[in-house]
VOBA-1610 file (N, C-alpha, C; in pm, whole numbers, padded with zeros to 5 digits, always signed):
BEGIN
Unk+00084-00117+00000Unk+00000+00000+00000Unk+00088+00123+00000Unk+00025+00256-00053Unk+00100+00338-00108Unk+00024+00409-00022Unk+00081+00577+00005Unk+00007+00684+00061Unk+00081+00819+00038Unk-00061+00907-00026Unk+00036+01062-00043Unk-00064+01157-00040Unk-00005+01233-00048Unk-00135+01382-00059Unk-00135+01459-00195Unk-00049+01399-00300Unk-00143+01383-00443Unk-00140+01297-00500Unk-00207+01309-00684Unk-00285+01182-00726Unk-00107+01111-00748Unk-00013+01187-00824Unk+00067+01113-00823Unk+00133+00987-00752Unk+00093+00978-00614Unk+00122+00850-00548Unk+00020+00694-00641Unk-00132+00713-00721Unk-00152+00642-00759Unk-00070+00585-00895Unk+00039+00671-00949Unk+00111+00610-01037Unk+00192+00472-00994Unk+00212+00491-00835Unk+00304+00344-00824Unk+00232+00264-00786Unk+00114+00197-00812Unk+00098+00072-00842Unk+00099+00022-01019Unk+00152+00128-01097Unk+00142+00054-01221Unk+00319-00004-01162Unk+00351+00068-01128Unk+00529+00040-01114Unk+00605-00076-00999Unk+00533-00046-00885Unk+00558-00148-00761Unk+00412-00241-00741Unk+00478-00361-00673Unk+00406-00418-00599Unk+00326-00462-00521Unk+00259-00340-00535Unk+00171-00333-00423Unk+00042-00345-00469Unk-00070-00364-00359Unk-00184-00379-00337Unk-00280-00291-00405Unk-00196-00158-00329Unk-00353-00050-00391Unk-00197+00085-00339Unk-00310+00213-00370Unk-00267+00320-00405Unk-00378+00432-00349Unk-00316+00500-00228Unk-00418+00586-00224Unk-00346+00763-00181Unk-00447+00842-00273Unk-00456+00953-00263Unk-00554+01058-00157Unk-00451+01108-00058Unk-00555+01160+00016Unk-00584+01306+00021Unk-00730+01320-00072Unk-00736+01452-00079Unk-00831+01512-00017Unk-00846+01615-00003Unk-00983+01672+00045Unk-01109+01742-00091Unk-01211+01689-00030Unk-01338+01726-00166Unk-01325+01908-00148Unk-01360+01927-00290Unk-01397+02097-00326Unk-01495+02157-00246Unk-01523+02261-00138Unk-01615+02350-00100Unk-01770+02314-00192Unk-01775+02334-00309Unk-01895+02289-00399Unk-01905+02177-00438Unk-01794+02067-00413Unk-01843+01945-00407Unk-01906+01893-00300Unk-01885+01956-00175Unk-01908+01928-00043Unk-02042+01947-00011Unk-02070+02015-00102Unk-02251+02117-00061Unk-02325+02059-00165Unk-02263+02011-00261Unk-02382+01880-00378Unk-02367+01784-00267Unk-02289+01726-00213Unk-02302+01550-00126Unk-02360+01576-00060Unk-02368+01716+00052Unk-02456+01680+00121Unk-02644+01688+00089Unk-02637+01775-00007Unk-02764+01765-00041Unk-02810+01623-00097Unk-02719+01537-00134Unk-02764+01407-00187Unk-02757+01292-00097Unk-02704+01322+00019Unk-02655+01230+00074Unk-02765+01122+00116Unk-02935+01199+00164Unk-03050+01129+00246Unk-03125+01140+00087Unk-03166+00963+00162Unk-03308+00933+00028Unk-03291+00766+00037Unk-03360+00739-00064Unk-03330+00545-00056Unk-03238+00543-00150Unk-03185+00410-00143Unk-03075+00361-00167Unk-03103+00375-00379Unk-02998+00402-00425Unk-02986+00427-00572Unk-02826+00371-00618Unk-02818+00275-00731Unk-02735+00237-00759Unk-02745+00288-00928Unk-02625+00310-00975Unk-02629+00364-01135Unk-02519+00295-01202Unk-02489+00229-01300Unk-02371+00121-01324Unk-02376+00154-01476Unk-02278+00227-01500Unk-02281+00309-01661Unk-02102+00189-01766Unk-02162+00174-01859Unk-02013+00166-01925Unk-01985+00309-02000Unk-01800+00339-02001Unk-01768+00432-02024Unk-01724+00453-02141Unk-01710+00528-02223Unk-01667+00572-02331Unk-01534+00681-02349Unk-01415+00606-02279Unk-01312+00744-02312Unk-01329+00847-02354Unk-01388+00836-02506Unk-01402+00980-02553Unk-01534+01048-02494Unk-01597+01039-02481Unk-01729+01072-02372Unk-01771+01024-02268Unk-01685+01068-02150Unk-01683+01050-02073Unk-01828+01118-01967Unk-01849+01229-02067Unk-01983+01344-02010Unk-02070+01224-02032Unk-02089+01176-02128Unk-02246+01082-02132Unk-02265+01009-02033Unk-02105+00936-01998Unk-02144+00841-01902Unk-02205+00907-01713Unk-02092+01042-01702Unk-02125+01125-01570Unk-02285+01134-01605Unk-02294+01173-01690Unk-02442+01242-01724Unk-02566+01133-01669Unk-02540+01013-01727Unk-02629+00922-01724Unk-02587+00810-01578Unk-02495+00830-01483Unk-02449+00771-01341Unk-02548+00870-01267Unk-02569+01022-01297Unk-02633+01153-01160Unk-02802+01177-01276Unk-02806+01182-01380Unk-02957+01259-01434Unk-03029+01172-01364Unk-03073+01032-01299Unk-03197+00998-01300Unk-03263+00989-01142Unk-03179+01108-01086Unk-03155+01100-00919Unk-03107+01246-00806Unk-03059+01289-00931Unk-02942+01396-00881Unk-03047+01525-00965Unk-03149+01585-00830Unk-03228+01702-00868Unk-03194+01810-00786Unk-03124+01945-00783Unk-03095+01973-00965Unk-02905+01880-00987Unk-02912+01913-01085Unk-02808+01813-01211Unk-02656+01881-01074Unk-02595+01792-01014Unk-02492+01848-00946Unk-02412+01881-00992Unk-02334+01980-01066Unk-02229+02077-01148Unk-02127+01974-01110Unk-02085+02042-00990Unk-01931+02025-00907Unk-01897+01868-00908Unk-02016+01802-00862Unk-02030+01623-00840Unk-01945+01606-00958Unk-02034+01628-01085Unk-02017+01567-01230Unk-01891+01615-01249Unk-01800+01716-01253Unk-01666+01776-01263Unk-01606+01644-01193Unk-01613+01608-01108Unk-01557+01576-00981Unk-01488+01454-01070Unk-01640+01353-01105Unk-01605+01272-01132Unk-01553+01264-01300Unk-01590+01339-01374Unk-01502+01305-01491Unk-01357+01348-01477Unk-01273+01392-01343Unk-01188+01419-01320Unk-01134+01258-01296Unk-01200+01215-01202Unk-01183+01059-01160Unk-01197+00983-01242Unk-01250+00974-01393Unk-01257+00931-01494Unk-01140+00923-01632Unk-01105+01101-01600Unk-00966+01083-01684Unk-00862+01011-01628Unk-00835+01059-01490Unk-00718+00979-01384Unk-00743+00835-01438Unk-00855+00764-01433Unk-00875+00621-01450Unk-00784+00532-01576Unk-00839+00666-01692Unk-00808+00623-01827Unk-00639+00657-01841Unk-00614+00781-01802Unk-00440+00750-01734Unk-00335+00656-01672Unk-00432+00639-01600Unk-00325+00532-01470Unk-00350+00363-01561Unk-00454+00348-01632Unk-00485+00204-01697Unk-00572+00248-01821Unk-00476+00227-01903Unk-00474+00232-02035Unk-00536+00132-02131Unk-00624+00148-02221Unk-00666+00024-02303Unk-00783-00091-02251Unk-00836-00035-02135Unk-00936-00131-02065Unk-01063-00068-02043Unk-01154-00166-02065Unk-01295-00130-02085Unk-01338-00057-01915Unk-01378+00076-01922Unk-01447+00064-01794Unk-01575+00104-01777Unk-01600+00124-01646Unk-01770+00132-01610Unk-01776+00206-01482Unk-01867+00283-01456Unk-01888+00382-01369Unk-01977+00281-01283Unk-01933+00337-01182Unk-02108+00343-01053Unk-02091+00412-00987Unk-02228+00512-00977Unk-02252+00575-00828Unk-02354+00516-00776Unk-02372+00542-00638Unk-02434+00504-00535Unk-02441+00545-00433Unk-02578+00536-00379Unk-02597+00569-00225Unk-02646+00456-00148Unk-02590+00415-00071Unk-02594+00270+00043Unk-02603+00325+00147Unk-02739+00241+00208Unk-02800+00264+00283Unk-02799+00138+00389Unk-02723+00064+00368Unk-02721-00089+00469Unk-02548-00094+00470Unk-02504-00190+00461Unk-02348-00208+00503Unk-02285-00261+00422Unk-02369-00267+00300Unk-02276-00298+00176Unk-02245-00407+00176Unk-02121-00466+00154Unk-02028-00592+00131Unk-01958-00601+00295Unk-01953-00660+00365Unk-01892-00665+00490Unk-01798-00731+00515Unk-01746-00825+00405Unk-01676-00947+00420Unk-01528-00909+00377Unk-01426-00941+00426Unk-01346-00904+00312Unk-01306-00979+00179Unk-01292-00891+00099Unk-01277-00997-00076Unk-01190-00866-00145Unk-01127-00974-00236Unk-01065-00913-00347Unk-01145-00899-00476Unk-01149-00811-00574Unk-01253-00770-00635Unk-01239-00863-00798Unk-01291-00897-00877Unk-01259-00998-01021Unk-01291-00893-01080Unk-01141-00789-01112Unk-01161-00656-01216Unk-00997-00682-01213Unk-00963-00556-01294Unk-00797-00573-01339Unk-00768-00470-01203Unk-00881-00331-01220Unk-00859-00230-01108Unk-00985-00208-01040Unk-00986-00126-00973Unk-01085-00034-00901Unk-01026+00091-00860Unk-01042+00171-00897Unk-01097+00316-00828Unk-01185+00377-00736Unk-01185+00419-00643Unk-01361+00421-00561Unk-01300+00551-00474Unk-01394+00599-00451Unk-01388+00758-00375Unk-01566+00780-00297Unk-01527+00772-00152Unk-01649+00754-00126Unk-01669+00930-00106Unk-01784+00998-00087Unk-01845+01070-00129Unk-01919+01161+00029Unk-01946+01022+00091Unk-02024+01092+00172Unk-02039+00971+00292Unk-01965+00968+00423Unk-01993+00874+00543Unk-01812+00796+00501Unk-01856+00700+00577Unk-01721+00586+00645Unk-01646+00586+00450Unk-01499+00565+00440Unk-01477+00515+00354Unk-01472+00333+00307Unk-01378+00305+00229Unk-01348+00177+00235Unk-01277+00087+00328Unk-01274+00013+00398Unk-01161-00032+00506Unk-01097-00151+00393Unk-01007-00149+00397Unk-00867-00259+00383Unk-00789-00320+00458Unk-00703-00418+00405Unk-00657-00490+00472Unk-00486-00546+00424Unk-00396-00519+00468Unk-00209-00534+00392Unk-00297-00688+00362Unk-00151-00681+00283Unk-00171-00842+00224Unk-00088-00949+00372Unk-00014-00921+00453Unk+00009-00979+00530Unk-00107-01007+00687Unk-00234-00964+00687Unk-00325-00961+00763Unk-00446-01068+00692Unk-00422-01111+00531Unk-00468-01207+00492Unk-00434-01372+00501Unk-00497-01488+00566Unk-00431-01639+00511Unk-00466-01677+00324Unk-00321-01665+00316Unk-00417-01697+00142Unk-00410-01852+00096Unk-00403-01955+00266Unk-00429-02072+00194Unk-00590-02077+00232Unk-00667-01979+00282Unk-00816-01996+00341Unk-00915-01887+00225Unk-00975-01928+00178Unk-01018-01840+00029Unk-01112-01766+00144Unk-01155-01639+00047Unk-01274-01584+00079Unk-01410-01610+00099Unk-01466-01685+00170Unk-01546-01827+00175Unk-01698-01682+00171Unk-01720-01567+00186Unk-01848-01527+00251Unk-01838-01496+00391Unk-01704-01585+00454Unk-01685-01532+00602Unk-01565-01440+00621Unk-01544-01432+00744Unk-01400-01352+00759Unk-01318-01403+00798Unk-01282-01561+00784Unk-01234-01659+00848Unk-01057-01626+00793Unk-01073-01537+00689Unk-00918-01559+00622Unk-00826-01434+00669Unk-00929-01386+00747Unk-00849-01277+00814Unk-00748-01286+00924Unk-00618-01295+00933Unk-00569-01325+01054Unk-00561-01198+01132Unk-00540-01067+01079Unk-00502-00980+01199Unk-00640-00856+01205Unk-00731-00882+01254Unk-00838-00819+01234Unk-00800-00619+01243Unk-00682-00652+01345Unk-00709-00463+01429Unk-00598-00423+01295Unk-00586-00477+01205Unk-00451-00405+01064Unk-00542-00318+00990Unk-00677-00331+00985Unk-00769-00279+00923Unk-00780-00129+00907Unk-00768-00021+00815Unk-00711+00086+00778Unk-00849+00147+00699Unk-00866+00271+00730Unk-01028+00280+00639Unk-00976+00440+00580Unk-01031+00446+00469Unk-01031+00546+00370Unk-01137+00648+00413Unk-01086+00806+00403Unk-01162+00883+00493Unk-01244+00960+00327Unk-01381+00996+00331Unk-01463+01086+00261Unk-01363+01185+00190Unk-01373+01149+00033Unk-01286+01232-00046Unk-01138+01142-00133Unk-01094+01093-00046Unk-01012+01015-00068Unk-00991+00913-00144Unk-00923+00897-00281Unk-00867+00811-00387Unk-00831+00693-00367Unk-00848+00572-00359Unk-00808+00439-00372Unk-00811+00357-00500Unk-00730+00347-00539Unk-00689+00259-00646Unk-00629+00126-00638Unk-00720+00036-00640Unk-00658-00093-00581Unk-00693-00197-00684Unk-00573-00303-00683Unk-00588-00398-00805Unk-00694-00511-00769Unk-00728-00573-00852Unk-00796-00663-00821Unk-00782-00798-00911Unk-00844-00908-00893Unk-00777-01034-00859Unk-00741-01079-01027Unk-00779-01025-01139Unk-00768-00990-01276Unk-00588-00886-01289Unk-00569-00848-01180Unk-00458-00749-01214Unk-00335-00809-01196Unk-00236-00736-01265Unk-00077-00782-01251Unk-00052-00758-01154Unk-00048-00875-01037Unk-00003-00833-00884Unk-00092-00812-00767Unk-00053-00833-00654Unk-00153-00880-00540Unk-00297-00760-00505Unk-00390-00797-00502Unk-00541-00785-00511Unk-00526-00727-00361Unk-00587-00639-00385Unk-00626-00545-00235Unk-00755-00585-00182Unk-00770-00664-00020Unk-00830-00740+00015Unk-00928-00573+00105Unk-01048-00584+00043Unk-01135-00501+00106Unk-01261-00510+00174Unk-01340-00425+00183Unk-01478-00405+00234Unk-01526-00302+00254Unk-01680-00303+00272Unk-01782-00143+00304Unk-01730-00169+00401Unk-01776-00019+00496Unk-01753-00017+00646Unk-01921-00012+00731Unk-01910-00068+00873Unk-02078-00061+00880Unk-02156+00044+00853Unk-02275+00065+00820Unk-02363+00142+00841Unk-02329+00294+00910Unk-02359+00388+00843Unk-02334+00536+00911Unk-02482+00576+00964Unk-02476+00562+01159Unk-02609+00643+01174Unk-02621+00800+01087Unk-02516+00862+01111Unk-02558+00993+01043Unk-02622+00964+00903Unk-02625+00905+00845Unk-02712+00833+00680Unk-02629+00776+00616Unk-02690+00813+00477Unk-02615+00695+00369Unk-02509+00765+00323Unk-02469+00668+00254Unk-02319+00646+00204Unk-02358+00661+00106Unk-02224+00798+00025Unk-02229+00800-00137Unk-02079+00751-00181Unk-02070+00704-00321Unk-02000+00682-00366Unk-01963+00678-00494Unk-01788+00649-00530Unk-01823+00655-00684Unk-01709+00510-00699Unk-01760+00402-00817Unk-01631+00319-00831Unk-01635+00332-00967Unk-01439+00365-00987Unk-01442+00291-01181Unk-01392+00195-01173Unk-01400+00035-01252Unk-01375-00085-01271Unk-01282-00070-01421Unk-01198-00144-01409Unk-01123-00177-01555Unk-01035-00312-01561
//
């Protein structure tokens, strides 16, 4: 695992060995004031494939069928997170999702069947992870957490913040993750790109 306070730290997982890659930034003043207006409502999932060269269609069509009025700053946000994507991994099909989760998501830890992931949560708990040495990798990911040996290694990604982590499709060890529980303060927004 990598860590910096710009995007450039996600360049070294094309280069080193590692797991994942994260950028820790803080969201824009006007990105901050679209999330929270979106943050409460029921749960909405949006799962777009992307088009490099139009990348607007895909933002467009992840926030129009939910996002009243059309969030400016959000949509910036993320075709920002969209070019980074098509930068850092070159030549691979990807696909957007946003979302707002309203239960606890995935709880288990697993490695993801993509080459990457990208994900920037938006609004509440981020992602929690796990080093690759806090995993048994002769005990698969059964649905339980049985393969976890060091439970307290667990490291969570704070609102705003870049993670780029490979997954079990990628050149090199798969960043073993999960949602984090439930936020009383509400739901959880998010954004993932897959490639």
């Amino acid at each position: 695992m990598a860590f910096g306070e710009s995007a450039a730290v996600l360049r070294r997982l094309a280069s080193e060995p590692i797991a994942s890659a994260c950028w820790r930034r803080t969201l824009a003043p006007d990105v901050v004031d679209e999330v929270r207006s979106l943050r409460h409502g029921p749960a909405v999932r949006r799962v777009v494939p992307v088009d490099d060269r139009r990348a607007d269609a895909a933002v467009l069509a992840a926030l129009e069928a939910w996002a009243e009025p059309f969030p400016q700053a959000l949509a910036r946000d993320l075709r920002q997170l969209l070019a980074l994507h098509a930068l850092l991994c070159p030549g691979v099909a990807r696909r957007l999702r946003f979302e707002r989760l309203v239960d606890d998501g995935c709880r288990r830890f697993h490695a993801d069947h993509v080459s990457s992931r990208l994900i920037c949560t938006y609004a509440g708990p981020g992602t929690e992870c796990l080093p690759a040495s806090a995993i048994d990798p002769q005990r698969p990911a059964d649905g339980s957490n049985d393969h976890v040996l060091e439970p307290d290694a667990v490291w969570r990604c704070t609102a705003g913040w870049v993670l780029l982590m490979r997954g079990t499709l990628g050149d090199g060890p798969a960043q073993f993750h999960r949602s984090p529980p439930r936020d009383p303060a509400g739901p959880r927004l998010l954004a993932a790109i897959d490639g």
